[in-house]
C-alpha positions as CSV (number, residue, x, y, z in Angstrom):
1,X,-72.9,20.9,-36.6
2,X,-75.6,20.8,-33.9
3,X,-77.2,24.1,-33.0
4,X,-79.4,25.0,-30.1
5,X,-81.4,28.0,-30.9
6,X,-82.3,30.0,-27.5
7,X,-84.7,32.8,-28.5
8,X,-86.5,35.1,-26.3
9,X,-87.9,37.3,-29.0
10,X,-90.8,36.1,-31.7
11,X,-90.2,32.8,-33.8
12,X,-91.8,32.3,-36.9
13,X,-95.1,31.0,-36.6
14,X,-95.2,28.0,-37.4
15,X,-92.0,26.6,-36.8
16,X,-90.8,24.3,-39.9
17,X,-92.0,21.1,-38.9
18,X,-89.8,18.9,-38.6
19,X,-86.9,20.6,-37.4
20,X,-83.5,19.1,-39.0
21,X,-81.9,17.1,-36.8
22,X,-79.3,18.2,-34.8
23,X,-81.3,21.6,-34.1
24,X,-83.3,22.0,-30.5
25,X,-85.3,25.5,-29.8
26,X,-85.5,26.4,-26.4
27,X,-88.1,29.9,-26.0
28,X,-88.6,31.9,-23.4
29,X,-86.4,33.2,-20.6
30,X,-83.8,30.6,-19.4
31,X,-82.3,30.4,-16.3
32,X,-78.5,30.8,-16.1
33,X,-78.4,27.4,-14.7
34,X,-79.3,26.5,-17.7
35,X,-78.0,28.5,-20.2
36,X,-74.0,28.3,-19.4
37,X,-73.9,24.8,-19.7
38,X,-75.0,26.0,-23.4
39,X,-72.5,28.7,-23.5
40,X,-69.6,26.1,-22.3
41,X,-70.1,23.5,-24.9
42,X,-70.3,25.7,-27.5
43,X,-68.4,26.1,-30.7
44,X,-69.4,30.3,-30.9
45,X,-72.1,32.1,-29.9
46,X,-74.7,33.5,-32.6
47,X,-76.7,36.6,-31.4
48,X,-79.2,37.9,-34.4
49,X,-81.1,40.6,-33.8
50,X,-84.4,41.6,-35.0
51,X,-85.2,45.6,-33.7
52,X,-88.8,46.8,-33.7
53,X,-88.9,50.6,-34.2
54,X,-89.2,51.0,-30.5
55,X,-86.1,49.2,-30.0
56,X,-84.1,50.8,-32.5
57,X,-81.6,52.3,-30.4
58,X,-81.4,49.8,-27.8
59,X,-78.3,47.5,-26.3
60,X,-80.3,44.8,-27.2
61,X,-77.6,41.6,-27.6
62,X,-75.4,43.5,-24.7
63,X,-76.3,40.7,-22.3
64,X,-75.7,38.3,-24.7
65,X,-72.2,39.3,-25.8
66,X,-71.0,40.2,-22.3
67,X,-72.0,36.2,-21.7
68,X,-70.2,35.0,-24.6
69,X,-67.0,36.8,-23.9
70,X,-67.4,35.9,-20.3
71,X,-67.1,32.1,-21.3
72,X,-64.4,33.2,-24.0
73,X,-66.8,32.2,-27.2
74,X,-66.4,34.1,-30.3
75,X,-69.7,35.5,-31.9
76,X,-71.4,36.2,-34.6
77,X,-73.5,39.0,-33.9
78,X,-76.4,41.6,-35.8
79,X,-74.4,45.0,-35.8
80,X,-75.5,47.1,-33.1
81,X,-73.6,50.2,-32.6
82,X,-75.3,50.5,-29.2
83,X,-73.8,48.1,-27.5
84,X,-70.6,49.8,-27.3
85,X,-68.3,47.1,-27.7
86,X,-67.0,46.6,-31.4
87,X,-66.3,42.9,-32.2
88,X,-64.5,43.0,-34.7
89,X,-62.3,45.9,-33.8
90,X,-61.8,43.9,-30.9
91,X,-61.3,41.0,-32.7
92,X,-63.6,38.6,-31.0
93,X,-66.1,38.1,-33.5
94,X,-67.8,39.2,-36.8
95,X,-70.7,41.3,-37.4
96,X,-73.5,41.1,-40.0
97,X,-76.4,43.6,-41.4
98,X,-79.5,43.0,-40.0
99,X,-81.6,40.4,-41.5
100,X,-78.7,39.6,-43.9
101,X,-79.1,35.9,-44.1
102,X,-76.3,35.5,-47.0
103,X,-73.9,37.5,-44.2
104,X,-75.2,35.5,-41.7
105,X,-74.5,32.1,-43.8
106,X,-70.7,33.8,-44.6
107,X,-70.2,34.6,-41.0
108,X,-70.8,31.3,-39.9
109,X,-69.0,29.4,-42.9
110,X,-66.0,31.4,-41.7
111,X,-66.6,30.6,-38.4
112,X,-66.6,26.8,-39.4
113,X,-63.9,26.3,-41.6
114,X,-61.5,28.7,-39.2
115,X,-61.2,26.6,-35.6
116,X,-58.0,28.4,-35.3
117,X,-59.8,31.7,-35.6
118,X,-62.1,31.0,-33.4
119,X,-60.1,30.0,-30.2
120,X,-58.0,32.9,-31.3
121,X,-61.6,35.2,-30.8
122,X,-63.0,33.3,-27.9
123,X,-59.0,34.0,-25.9
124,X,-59.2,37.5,-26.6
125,X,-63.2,37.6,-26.0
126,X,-62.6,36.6,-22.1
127,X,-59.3,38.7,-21.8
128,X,-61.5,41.5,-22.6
129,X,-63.7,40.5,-20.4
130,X,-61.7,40.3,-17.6
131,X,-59.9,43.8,-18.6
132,X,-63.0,45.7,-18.7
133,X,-66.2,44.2,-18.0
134,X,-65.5,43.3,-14.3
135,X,-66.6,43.9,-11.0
136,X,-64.1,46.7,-10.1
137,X,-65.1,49.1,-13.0
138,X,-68.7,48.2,-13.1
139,X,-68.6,49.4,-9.2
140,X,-66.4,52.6,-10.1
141,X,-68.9,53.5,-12.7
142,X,-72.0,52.9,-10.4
143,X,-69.9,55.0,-7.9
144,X,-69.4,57.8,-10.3
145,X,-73.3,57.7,-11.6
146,X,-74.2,57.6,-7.9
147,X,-72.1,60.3,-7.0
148,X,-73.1,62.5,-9.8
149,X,-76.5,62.8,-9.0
150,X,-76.3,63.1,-5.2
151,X,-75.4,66.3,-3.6
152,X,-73.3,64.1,-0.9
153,X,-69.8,64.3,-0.9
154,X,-68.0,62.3,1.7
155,X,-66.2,64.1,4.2
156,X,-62.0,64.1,4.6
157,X,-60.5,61.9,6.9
């Protein structure tokens, strides 16, 4: 299995030289140019997360996700009950414990040795998508937010 690593966060310093082949790390912000070409040829998406006690109760991984479902991947994803989406109620992916690395090796294996599974996740991942995460309601919500904290209120017709 080849797997791209893009990270935005720290890496371990150094990395383990050489890398395996197979793996390529890409650091930094990318642009989305180039990251959904990644996102299209890929088998499922992994998202770990690492949260500093500043970040503890962050979406951190929404962005992510929302990307992966857009382009109908299943993931594999750090639990984060501030995202607000549940993956695996939804079943479009599995979660994991943070810095569980015998979960993470499970989640994947599963992931692996299930192709079935997976197409299964990554159909309802973009139906989901497409249901909820989509212009119209993001505009609504805006609307409502916007609407809320203004004293306007548009007259009757």
């Amino acid at each position: 299995v080849d797997v791209t690593v893009v990270a935005r966060g720290p890496l371990p310093d150094p990395l383990p030289t050489p890398l395996p082949d197979g793996v390529d790390v890409s650091h930094g912000l990318l642009s989305t140019a180039r990251v959904l070409p990644m996102y299209d040829s890929a088998y499922a998406v992994a998202i770990p997360i690492a949260r500093s006690d500043d970040r503890s109760h962050s979406t951190i991984g929404l962005t992510s996700l929302l990307e992966a479902m857009a382009m109908g991947k299943a993931t594999v994803m750090t639990r984060n009950d501030y995202v607000g989406i549940d993956v695996e109620r939804e079943g479009i992916g599995l979660t994991v414990p943070e810095g569980d690395v015998s979960a993470w090796r499970g989640a994947i294996r599963r992931l692996v040795e299930n192709p079935r599974e997976v197409e299964e996740m990554g159909i309802r991942a973009r139906s989901l998508a497409e249901r909820e995460f989509n212009l119209r309601n993001f505009s609504a919500e805006v609307e409502r937010i916007l609407r809320s904290v203004s004293r306007f209120r548009p007259r009757a017709r």
